[in-house]
Backbone as CSV, one residue per row, in Angstrom:
resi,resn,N_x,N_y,N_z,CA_x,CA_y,CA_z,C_x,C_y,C_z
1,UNK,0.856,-1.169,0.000,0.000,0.000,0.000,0.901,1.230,0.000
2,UNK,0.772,2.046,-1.173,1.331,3.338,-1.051,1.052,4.393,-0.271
3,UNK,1.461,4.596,1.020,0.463,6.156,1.178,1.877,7.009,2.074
4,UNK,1.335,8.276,1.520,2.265,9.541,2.114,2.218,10.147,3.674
5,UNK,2.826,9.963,4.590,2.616,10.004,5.903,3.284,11.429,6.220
6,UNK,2.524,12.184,7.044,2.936,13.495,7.497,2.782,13.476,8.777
7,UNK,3.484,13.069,9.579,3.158,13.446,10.951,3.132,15.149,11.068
8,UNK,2.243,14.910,12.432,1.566,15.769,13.279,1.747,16.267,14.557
9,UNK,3.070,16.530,15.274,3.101,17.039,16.409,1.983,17.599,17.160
10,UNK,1.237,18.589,16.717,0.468,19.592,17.352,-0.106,20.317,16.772
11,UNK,-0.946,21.034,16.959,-1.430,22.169,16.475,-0.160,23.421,17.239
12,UNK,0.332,23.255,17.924,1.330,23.865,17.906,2.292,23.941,17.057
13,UNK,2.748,22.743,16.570,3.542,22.949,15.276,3.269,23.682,14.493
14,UNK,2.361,23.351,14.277,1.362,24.207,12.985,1.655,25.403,13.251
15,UNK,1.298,25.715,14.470,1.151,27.412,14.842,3.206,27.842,15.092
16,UNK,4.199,26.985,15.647,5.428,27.211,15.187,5.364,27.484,13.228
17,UNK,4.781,26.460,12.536,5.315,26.613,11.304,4.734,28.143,10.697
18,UNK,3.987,28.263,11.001,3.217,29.639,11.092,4.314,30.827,11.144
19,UNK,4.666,30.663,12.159,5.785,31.698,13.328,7.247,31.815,12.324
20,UNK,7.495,30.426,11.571,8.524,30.729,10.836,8.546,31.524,9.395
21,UNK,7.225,31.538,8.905,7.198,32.127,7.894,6.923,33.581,8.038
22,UNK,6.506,34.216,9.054,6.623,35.442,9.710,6.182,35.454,11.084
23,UNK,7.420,35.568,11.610,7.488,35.664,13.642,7.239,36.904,13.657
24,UNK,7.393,37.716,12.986,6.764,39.108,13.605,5.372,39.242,13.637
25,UNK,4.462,38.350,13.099,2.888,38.569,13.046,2.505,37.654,14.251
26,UNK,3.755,37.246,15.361,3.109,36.502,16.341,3.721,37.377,17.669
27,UNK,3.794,38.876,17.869,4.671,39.030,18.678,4.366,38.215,20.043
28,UNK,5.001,39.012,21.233,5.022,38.417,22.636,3.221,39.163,22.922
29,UNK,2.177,38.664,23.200,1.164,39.466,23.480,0.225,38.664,24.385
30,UNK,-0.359,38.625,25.459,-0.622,37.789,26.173,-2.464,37.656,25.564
31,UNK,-2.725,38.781,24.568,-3.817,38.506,24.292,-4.515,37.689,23.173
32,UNK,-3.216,36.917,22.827,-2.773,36.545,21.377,-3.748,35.181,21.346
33,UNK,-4.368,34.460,20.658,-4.451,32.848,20.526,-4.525,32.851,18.910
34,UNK,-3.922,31.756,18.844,-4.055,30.856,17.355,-4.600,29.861,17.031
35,UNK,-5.855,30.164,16.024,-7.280,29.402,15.572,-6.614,28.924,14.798
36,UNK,-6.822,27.604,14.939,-6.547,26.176,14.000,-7.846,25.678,13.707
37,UNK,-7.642,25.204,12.618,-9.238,23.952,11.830,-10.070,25.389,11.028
38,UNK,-9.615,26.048,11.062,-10.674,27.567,9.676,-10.859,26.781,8.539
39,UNK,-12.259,27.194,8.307,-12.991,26.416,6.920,-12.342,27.591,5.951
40,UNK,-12.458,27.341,4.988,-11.305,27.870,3.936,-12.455,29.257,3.682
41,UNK,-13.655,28.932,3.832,-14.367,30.111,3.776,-14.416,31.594,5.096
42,UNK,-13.636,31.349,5.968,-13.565,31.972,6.882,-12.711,33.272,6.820
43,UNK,-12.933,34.020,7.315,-12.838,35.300,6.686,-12.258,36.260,8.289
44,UNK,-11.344,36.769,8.069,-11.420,38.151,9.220,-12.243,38.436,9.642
45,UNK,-13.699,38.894,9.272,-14.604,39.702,9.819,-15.153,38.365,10.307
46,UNK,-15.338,37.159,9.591,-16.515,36.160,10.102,-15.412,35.371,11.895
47,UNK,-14.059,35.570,11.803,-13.267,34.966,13.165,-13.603,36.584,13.925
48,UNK,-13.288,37.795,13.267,-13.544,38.486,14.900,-15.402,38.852,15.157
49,UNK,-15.890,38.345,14.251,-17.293,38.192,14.742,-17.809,37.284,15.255
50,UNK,-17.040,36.087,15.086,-17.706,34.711,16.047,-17.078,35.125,18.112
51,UNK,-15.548,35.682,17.519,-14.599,35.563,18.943,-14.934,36.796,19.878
52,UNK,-15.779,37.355,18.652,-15.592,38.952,20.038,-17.131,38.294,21.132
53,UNK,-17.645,37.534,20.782,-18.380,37.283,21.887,-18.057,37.250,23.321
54,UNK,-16.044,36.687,23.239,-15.868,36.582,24.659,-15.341,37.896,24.847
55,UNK,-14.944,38.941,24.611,-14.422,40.059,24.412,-14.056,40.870,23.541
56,UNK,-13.433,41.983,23.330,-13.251,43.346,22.331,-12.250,42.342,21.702
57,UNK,-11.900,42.542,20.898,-10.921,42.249,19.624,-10.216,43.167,18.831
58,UNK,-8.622,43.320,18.971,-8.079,44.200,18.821,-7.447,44.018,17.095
59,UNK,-7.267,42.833,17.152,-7.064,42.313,15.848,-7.306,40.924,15.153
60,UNK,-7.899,40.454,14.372,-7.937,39.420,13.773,-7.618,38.971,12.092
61,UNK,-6.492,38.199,12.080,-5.876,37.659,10.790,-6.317,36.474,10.280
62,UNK,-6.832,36.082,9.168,-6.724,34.705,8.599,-5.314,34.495,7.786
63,UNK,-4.807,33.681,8.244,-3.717,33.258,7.266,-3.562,32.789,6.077
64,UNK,-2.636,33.652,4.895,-3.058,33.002,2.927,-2.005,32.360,2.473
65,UNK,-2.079,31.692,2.045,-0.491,31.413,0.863,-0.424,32.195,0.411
66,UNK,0.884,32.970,0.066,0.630,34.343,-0.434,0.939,33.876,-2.248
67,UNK,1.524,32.834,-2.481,1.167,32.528,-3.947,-0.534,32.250,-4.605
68,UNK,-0.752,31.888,-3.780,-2.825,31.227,-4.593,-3.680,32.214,-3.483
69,UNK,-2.968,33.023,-2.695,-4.220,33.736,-1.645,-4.915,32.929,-0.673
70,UNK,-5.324,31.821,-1.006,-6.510,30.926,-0.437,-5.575,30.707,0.810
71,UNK,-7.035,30.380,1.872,-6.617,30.498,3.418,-5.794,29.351,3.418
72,UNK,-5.421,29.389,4.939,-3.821,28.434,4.835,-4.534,27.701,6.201
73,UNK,-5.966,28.096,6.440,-6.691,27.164,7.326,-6.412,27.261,9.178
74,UNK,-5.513,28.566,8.992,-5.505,29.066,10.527,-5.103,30.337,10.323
75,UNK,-5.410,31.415,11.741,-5.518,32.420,11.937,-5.015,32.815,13.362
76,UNK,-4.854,34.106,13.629,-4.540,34.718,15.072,-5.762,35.830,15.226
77,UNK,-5.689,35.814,16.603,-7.268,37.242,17.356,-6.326,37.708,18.251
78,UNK,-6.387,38.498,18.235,-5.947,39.711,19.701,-7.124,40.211,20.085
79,UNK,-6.972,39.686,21.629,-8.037,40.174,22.833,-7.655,41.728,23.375
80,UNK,-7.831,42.530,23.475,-7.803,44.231,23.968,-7.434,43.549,25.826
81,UNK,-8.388,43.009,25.989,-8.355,42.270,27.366,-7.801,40.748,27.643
82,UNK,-6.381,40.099,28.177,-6.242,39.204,28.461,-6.815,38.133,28.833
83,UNK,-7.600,38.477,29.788,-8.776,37.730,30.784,-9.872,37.477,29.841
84,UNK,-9.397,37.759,28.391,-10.863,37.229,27.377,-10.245,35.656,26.820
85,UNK,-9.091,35.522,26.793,-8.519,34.459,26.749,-9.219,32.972,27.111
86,UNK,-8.972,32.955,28.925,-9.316,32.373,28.815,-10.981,32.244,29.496
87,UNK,-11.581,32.848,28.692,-13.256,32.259,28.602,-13.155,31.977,27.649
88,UNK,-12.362,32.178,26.091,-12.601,30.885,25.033,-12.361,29.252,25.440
89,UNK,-11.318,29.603,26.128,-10.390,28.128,26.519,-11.657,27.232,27.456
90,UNK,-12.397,28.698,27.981,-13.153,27.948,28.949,-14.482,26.945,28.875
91,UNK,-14.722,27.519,26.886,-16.224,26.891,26.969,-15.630,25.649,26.383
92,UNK,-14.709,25.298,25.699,-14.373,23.710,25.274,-14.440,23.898,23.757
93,UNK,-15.564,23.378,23.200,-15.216,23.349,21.649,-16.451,24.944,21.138
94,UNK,-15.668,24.972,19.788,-15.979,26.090,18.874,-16.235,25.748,17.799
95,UNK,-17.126,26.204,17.041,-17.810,25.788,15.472,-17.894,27.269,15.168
96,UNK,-17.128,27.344,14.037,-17.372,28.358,12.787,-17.186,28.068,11.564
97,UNK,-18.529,28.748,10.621,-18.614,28.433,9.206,-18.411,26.998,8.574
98,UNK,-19.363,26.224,10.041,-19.456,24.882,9.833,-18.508,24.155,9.843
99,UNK,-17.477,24.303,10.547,-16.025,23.652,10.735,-15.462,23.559,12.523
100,UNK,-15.307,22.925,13.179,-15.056,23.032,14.757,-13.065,23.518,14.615
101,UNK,-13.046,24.689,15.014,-11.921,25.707,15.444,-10.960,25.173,16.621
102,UNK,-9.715,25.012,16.458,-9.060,24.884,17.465,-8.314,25.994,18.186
103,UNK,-8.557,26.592,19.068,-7.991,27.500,19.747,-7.366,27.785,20.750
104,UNK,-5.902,27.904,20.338,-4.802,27.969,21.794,-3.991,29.184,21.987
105,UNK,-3.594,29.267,23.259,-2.865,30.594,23.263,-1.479,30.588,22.661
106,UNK,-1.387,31.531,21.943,-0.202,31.835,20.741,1.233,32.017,21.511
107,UNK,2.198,31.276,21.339,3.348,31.347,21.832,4.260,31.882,20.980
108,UNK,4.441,32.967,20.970,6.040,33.579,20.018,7.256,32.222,19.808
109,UNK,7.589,32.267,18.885,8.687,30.808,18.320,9.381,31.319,19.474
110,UNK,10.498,32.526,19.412,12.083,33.158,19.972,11.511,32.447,21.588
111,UNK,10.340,32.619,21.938,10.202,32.194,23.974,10.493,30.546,23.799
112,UNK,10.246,30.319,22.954,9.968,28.471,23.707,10.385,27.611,21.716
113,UNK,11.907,28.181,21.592,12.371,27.606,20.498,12.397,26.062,20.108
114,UNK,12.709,25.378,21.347,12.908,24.137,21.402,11.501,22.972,22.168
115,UNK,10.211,23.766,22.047,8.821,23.565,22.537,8.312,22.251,21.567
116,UNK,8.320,21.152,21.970,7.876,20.095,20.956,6.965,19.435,22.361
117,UNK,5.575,19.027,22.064,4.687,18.449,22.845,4.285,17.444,21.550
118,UNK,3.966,15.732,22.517,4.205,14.414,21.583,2.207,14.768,21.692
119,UNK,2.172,14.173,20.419,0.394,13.519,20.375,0.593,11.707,19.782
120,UNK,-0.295,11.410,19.640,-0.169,10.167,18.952,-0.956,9.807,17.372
121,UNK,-1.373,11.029,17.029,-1.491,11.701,15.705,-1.200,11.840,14.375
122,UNK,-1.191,11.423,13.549,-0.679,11.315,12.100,-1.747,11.865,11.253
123,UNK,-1.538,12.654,9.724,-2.048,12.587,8.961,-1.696,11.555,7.756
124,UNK,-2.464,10.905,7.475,-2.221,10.114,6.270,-2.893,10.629,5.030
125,UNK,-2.187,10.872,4.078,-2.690,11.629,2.723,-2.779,10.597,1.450
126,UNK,-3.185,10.839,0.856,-2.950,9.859,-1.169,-3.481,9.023,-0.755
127,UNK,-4.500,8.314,0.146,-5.059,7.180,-0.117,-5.687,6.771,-1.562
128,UNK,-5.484,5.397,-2.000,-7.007,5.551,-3.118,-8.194,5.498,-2.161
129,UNK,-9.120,5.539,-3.595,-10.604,5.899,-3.243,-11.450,4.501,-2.275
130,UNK,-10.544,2.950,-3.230,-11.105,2.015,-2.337,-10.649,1.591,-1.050
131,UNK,-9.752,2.825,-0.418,-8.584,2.113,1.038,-9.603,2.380,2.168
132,UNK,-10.364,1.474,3.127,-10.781,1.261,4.584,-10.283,1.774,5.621
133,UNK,-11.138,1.926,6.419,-10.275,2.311,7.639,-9.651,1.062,7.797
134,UNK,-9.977,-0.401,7.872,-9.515,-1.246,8.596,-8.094,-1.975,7.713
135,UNK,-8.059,-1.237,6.301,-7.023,-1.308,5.817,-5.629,-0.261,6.274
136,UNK,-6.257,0.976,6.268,-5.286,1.669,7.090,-4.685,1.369,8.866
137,UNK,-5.787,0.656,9.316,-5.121,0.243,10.590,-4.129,-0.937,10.447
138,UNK,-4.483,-1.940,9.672,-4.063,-3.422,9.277,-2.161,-2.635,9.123
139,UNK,-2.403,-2.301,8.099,-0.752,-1.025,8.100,0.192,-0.611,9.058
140,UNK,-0.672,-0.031,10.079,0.150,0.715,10.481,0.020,-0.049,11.838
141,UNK,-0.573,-0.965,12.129,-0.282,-1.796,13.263,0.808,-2.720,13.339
142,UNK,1.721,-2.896,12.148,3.340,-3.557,12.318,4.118,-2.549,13.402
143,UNK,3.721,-0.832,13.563,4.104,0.263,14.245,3.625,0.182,15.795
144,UNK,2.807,-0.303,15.919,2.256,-0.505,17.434,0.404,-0.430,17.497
145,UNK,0.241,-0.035,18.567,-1.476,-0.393,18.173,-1.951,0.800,17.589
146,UNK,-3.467,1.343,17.194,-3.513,1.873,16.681,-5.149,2.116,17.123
147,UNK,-5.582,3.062,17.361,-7.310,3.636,17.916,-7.586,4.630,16.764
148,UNK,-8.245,4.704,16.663,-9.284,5.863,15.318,-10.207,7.290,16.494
């Protein structure tokens, strides 16, 4: 079975790989968090109109490829108020534009360079159209066990 494996550290990674393509759009800001899982239709105005519910919003970015424009499927909000933080963190999960949002507080790369947290997580990509789940487990259980 052919398939292309990308592991997945974190949504932190994500939000490091973010940080490397411009660390200055993540400064040190305690009001900072970074929305992971954005439906490609999600928009600036539609993230600081879902987020300002928990507070004022000082700024909100969706992130583009800057070659094709199209969203890059995460974003940053700046809270005016810290303490708006965490009442996102506080209600648990988030749905916008029909997609559930992951949202954590944004860590500048330069504070915590060497920050790697393990999941047990993989993306697997290129499947064909006829591959099973129970074919993809059958696989990757020579690796150890394996839960869905």
């Amino acid at each position: 079975m052919d398939m292309k494996i990308e592991h997945q550290q974190t949504s932190a990674t994500n939000q490091q790989q973010a940080e490397m393509a411009s660390p200055s759009e993540v400064p040190n800001d305690p009001g900072k968090m970074f929305i992971g899982g954005l439906s490609w239709q999600t928009s600036p105005e539609s993230l600081k109109d879902y987020f300002s519910r928990f507070g004022e919003i000082s700024e909100a970015m969706v992130m583009k490829d800057p070659s094709t424009r199209r969203s890059r499927g995460f974003g940053f909000i700046t809270f005016s108020d810290p303490a708006s933080v965490d009442k996102v963190l506080a209600q648990g999960t988030h749905e916008l534009d029909g997609k559930k949002v992951d949202p954590k507080v944004a860590f500048p790369r330069r504070t915590h360079p060497k920050m790697v947290t393990r999941t047990k997580k993989i993306f697997v990509g290129g499947l064909s159209a006829p591959t099973t789940l129970e074919d993809v487990k059958s696989y990757f259980e020579q690796f150890g066990p394996v839960s869905f």
